[in-house]
mmCIF file of the N, C-alpha and C atoms, coordinates in Angstrom:
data_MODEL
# 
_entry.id   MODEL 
# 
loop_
_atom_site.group_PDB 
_atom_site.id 
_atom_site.type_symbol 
_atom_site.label_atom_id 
_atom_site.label_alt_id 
_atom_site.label_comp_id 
_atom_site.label_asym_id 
_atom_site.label_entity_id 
_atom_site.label_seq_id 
_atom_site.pdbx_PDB_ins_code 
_atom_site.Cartn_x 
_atom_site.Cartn_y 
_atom_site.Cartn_z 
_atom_site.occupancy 
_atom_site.B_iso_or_equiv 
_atom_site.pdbx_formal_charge 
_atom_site.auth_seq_id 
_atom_site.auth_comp_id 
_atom_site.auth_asym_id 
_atom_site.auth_atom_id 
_atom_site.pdbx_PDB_model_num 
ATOM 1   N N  . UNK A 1 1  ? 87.612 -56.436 67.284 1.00 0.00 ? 1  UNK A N  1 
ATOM 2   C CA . UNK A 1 1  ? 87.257 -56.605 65.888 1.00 0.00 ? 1  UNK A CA 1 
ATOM 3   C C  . UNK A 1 1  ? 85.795 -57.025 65.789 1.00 0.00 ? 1  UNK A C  1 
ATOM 4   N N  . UNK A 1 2  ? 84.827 -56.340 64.879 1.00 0.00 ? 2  UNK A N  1 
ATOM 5   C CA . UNK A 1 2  ? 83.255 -56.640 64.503 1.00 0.00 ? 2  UNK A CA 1 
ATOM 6   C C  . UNK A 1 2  ? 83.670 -57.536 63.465 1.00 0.00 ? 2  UNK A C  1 
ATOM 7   N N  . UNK A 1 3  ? 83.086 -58.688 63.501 1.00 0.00 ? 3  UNK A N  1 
ATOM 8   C CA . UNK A 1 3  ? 82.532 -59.130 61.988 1.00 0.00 ? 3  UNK A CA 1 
ATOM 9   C C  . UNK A 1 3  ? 81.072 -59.101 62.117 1.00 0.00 ? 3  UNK A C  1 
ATOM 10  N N  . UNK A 1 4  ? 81.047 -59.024 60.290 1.00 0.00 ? 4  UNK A N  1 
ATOM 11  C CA . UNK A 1 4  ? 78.805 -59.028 60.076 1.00 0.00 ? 4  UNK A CA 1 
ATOM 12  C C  . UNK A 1 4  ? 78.463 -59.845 60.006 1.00 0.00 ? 4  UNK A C  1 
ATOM 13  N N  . UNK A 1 5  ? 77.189 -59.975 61.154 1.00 0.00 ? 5  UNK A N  1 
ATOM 14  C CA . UNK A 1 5  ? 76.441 -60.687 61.507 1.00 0.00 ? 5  UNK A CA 1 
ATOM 15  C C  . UNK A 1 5  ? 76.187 -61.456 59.858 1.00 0.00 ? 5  UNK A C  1 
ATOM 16  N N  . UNK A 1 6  ? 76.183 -60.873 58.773 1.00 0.00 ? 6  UNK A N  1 
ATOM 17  C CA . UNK A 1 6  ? 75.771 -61.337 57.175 1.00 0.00 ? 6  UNK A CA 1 
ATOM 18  C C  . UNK A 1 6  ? 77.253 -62.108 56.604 1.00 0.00 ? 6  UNK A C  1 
ATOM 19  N N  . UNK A 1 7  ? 77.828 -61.268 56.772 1.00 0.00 ? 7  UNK A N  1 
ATOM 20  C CA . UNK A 1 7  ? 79.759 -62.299 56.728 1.00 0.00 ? 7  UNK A CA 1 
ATOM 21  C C  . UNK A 1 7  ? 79.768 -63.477 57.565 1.00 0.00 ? 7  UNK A C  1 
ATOM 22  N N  . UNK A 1 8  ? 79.585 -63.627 58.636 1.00 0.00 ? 8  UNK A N  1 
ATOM 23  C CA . UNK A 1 8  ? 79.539 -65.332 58.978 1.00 0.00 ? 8  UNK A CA 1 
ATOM 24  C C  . UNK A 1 8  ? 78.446 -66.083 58.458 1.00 0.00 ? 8  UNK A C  1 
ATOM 25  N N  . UNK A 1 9  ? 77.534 -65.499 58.384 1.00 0.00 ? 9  UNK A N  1 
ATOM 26  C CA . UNK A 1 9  ? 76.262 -66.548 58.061 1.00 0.00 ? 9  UNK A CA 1 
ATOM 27  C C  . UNK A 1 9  ? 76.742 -66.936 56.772 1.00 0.00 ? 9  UNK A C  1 
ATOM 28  N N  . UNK A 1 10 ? 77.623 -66.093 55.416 1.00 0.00 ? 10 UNK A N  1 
ATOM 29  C CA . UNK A 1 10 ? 77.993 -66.695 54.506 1.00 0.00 ? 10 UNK A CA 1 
ATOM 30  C C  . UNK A 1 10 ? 79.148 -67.952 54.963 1.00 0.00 ? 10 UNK A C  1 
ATOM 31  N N  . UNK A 1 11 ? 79.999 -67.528 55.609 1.00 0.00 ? 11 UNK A N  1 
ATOM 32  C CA . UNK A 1 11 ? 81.205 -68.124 55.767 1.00 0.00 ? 11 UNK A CA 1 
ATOM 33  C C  . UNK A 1 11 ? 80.320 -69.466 56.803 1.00 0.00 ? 11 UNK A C  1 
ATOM 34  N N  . UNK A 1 12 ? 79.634 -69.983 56.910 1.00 0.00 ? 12 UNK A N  1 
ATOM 35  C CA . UNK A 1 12 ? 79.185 -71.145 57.416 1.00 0.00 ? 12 UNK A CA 1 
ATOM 36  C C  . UNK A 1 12 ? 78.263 -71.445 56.599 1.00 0.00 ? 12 UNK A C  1 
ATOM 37  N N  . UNK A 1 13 ? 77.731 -70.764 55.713 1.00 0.00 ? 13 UNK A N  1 
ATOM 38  C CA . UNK A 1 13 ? 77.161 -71.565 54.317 1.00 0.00 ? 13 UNK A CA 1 
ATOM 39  C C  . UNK A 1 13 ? 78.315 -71.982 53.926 1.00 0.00 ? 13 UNK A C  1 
ATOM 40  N N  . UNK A 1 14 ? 79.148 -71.799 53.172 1.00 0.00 ? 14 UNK A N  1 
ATOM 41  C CA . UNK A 1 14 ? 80.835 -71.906 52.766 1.00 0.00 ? 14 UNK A CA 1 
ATOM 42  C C  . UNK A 1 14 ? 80.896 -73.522 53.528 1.00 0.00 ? 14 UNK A C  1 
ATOM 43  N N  . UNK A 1 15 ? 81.054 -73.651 54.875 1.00 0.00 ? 15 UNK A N  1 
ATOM 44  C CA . UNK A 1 15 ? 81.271 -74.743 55.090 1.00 0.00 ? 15 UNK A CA 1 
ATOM 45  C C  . UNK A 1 15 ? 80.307 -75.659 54.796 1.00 0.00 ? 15 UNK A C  1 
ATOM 46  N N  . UNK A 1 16 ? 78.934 -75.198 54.943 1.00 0.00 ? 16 UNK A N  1 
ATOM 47  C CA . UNK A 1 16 ? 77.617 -76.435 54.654 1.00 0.00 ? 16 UNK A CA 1 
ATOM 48  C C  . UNK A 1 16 ? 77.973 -77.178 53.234 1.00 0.00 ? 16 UNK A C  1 
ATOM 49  N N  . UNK A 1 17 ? 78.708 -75.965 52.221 1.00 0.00 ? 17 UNK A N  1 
ATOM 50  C CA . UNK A 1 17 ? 78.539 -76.462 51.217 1.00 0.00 ? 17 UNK A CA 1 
ATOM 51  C C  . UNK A 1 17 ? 79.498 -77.414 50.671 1.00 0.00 ? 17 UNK A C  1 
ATOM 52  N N  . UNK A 1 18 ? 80.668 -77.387 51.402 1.00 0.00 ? 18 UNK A N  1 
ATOM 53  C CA . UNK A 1 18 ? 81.857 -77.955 51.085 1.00 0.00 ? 18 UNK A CA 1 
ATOM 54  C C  . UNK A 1 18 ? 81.407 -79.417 52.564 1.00 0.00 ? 18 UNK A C  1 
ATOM 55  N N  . UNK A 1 19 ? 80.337 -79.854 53.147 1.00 0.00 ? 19 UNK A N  1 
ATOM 56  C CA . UNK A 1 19 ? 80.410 -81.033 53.577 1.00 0.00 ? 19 UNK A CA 1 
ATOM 57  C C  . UNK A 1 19 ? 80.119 -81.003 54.985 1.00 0.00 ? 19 UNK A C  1 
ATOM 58  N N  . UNK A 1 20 ? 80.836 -79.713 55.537 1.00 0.00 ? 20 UNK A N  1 
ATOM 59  C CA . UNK A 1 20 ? 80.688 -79.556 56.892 1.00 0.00 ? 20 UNK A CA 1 
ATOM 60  C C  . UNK A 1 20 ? 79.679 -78.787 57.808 1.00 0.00 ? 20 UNK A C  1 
ATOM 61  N N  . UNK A 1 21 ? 79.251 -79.594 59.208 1.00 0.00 ? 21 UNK A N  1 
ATOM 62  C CA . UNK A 1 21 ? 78.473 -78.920 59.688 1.00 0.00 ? 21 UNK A CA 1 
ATOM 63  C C  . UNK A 1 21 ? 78.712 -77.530 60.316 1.00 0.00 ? 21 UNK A C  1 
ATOM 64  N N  . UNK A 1 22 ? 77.900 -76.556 60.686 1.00 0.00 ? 22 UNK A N  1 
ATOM 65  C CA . UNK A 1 22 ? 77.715 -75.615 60.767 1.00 0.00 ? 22 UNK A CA 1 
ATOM 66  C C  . UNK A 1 22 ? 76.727 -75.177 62.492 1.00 0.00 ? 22 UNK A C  1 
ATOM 67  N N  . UNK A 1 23 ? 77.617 -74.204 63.853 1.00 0.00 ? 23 UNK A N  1 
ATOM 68  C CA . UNK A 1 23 ? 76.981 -73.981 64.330 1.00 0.00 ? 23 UNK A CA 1 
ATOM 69  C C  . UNK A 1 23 ? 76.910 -72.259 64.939 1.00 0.00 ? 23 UNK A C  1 
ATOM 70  N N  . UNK A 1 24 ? 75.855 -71.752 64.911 1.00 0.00 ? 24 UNK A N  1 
ATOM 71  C CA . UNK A 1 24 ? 75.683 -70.489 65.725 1.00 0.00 ? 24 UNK A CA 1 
ATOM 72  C C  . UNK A 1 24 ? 74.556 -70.335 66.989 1.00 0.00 ? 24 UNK A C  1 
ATOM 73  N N  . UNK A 1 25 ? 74.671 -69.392 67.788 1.00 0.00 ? 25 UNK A N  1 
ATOM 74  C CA . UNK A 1 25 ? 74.629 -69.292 68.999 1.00 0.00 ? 25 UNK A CA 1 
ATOM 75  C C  . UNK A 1 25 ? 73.351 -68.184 68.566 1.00 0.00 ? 25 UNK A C  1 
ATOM 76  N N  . UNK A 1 26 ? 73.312 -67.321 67.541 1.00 0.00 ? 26 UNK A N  1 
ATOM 77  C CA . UNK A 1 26 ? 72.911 -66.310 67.337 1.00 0.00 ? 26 UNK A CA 1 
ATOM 78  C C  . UNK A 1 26 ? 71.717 -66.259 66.702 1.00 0.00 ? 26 UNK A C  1 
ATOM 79  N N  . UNK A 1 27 ? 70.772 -66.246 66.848 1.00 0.00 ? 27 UNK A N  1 
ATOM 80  C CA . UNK A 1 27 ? 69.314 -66.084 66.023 1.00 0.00 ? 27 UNK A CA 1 
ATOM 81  C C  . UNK A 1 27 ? 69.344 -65.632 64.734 1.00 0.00 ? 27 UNK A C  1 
ATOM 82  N N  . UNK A 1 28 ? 69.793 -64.206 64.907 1.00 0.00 ? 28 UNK A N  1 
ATOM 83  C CA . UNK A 1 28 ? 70.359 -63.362 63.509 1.00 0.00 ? 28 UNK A CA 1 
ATOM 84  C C  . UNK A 1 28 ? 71.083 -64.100 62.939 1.00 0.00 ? 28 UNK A C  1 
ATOM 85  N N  . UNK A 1 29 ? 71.988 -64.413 63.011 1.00 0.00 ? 29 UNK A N  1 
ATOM 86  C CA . UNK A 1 29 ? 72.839 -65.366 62.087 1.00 0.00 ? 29 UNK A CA 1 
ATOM 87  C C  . UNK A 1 29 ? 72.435 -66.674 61.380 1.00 0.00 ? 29 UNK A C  1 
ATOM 88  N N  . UNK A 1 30 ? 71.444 -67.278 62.700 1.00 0.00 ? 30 UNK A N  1 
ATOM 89  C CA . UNK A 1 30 ? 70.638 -67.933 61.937 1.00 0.00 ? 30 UNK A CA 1 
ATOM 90  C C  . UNK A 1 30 ? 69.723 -67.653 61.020 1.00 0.00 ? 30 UNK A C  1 
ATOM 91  N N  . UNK A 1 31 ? 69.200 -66.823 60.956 1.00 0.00 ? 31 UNK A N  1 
ATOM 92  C CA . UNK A 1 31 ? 68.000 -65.960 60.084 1.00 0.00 ? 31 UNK A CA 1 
ATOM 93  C C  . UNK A 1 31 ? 68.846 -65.792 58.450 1.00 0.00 ? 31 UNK A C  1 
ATOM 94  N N  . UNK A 1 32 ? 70.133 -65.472 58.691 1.00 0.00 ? 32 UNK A N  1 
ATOM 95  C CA . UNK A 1 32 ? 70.703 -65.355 57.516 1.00 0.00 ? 32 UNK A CA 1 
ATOM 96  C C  . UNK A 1 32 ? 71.246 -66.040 57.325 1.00 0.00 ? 32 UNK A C  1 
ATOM 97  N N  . UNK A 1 33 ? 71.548 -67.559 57.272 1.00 0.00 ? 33 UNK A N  1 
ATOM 98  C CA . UNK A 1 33 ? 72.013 -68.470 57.127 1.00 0.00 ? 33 UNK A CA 1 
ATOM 99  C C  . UNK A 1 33 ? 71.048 -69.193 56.465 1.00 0.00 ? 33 UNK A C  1 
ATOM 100 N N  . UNK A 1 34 ? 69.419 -69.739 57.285 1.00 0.00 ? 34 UNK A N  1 
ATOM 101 C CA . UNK A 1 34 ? 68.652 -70.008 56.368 1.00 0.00 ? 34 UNK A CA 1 
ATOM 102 C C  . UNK A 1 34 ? 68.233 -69.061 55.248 1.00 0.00 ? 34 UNK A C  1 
ATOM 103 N N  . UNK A 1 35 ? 67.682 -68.081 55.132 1.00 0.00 ? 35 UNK A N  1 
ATOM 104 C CA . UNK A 1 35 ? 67.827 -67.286 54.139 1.00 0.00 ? 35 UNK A CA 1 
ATOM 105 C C  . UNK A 1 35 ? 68.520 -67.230 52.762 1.00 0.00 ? 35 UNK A C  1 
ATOM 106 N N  . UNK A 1 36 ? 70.163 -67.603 53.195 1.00 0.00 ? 36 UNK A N  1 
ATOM 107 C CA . UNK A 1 36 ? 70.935 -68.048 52.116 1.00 0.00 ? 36 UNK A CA 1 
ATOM 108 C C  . UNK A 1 36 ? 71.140 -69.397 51.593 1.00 0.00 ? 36 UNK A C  1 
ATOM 109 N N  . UNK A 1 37 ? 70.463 -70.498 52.431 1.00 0.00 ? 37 UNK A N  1 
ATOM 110 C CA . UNK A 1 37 ? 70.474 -71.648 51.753 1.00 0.00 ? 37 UNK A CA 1 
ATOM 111 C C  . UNK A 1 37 ? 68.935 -71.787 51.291 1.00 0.00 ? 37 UNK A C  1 
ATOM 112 N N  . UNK A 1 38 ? 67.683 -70.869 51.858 1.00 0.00 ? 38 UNK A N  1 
ATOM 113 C CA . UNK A 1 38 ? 66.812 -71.226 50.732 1.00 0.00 ? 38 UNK A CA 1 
ATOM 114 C C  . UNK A 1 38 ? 66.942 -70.300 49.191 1.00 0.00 ? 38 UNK A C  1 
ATOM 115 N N  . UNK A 1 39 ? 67.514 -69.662 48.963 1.00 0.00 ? 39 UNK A N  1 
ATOM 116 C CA . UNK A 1 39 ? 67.905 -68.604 48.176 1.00 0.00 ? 39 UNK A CA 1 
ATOM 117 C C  . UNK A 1 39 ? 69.092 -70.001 47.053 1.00 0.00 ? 39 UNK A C  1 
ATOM 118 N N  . UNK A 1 40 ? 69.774 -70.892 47.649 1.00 0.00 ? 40 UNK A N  1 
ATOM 119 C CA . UNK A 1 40 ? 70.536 -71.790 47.269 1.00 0.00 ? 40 UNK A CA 1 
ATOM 120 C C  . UNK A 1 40 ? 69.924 -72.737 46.708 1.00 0.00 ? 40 UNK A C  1 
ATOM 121 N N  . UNK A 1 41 ? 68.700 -73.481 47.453 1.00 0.00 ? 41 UNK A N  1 
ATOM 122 C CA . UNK A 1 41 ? 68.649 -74.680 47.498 1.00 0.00 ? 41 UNK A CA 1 
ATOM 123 C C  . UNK A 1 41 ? 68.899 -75.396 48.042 1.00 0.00 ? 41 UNK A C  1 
ATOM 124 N N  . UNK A 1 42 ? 69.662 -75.254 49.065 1.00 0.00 ? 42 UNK A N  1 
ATOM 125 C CA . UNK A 1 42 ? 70.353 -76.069 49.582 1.00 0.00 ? 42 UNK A CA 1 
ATOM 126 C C  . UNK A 1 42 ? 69.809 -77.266 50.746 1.00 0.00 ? 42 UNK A C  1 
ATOM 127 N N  . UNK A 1 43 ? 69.939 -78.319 50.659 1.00 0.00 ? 43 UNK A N  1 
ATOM 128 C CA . UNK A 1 43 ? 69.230 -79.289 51.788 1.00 0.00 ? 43 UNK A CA 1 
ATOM 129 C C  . UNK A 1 43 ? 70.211 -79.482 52.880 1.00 0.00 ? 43 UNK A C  1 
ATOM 130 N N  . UNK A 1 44 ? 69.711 -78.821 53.968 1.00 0.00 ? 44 UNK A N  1 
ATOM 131 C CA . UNK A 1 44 ? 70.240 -79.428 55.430 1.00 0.00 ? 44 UNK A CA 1 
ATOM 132 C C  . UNK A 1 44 ? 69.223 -79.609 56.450 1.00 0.00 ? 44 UNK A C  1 
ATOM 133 N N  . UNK A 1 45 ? 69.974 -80.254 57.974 1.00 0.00 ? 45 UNK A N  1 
ATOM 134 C CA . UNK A 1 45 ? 68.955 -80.753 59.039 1.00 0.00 ? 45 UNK A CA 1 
ATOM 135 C C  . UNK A 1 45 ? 69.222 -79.370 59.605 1.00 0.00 ? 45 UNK A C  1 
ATOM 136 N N  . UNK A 1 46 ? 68.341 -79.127 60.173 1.00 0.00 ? 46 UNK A N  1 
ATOM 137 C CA . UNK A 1 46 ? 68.347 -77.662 61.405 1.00 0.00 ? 46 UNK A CA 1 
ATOM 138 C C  . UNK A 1 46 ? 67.968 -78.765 62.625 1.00 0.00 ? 46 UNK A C  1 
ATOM 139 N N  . UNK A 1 47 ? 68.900 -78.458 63.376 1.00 0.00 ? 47 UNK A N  1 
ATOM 140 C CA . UNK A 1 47 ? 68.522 -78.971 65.200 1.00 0.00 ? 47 UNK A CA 1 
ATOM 141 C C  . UNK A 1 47 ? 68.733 -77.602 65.901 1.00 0.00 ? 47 UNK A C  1 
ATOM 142 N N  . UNK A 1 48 ? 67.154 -77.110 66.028 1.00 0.00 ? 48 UNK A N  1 
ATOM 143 C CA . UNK A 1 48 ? 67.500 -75.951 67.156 1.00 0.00 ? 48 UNK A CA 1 
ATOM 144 C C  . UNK A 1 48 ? 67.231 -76.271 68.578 1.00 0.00 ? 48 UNK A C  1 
ATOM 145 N N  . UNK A 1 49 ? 68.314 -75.542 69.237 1.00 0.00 ? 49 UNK A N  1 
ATOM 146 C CA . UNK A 1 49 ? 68.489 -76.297 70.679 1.00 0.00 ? 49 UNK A CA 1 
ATOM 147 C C  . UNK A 1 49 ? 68.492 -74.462 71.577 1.00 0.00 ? 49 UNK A C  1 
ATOM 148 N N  . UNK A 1 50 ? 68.285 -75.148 72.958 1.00 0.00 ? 50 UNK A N  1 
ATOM 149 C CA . UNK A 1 50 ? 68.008 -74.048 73.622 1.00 0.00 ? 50 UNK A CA 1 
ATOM 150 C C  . UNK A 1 50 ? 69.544 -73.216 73.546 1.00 0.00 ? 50 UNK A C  1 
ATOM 151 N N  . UNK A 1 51 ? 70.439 -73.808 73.212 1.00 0.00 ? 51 UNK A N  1 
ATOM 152 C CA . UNK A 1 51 ? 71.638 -73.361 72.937 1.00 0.00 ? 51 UNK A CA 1 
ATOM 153 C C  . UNK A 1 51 ? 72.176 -72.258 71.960 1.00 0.00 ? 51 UNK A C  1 
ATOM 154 N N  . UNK A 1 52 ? 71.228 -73.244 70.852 1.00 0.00 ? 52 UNK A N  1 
ATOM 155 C CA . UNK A 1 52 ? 72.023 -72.505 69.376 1.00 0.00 ? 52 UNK A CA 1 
ATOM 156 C C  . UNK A 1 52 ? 71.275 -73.239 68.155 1.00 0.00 ? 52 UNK A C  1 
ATOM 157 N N  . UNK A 1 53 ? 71.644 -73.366 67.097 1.00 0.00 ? 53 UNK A N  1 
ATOM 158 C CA . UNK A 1 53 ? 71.382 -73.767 66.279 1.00 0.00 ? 53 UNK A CA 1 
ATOM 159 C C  . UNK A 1 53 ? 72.864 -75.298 65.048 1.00 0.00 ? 53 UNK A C  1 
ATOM 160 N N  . UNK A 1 54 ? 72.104 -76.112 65.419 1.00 0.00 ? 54 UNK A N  1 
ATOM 161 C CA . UNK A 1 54 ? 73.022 -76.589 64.760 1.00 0.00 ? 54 UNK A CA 1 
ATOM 162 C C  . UNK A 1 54 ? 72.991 -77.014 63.056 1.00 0.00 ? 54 UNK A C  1 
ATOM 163 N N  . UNK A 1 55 ? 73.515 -76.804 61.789 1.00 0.00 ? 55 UNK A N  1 
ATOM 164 C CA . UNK A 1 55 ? 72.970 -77.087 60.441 1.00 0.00 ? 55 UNK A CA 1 
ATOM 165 C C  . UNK A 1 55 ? 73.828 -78.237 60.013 1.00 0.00 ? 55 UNK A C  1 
ATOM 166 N N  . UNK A 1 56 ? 73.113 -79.508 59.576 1.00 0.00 ? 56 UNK A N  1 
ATOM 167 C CA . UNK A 1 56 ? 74.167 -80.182 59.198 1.00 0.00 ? 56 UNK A CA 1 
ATOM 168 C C  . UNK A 1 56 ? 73.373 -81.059 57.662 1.00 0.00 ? 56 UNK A C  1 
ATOM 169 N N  . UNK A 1 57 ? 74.595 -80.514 56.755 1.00 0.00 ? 57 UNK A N  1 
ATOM 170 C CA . UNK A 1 57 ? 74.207 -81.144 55.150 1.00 0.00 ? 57 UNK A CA 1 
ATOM 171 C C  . UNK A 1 57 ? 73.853 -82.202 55.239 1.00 0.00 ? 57 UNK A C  1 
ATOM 172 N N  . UNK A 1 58 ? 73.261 -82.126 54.416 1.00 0.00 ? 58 UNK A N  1 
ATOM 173 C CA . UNK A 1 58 ? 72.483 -83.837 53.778 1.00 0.00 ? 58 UNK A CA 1 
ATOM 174 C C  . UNK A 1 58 ? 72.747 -84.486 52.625 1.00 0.00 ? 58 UNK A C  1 
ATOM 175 N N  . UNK A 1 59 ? 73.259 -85.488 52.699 1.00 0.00 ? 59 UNK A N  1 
ATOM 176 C CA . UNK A 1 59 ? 73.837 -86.278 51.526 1.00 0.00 ? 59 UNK A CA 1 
ATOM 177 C C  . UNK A 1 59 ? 72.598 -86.448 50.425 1.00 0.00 ? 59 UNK A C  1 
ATOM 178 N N  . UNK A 1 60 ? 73.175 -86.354 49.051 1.00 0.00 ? 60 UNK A N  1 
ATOM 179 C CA . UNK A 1 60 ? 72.533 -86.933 48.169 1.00 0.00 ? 60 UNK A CA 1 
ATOM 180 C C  . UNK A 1 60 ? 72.377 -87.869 48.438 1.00 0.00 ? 60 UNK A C  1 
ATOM 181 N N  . UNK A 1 61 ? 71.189 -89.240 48.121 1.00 0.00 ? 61 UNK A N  1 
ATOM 182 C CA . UNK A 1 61 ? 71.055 -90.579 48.156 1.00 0.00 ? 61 UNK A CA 1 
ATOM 183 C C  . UNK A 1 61 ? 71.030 -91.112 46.771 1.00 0.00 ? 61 UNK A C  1 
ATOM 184 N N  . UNK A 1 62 ? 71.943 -90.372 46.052 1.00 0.00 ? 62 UNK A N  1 
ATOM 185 C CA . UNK A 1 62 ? 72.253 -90.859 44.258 1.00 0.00 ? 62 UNK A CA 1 
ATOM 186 C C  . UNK A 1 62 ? 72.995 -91.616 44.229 1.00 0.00 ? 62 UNK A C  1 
# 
């Protein structure tokens, strides 16, 4: 089974947005992952590691 490289990068925005962190292995995926949270707004930490990429939300401080 293929899934798109553009279908997970949503489906782990999906989790950023509901609280949880988020990781891929994949450059591309990363590319469209940020992509869709600056397109959002959205505030998270990026830790890129020789590994992968890890995204993890950032609390409001309201």
């Amino acid at each position: 089974m293929v899934i798109s490289n553009k279908r997970l990068a949503r489906a782990h925005v999906e989790k950023l947005k509901e609280g949880y962190s988020a990781f891929t292995e994949s450059p591309e995926v990363a590319r469209y992952i940020e992509k869709e949270l600056d397109s959002l707004g959205f505030s998270v930490h990026i830790d890129r590691t020789p590994y992968g990429f890890w995204y993890i939300p950032l609390r409001d401080e309201t």
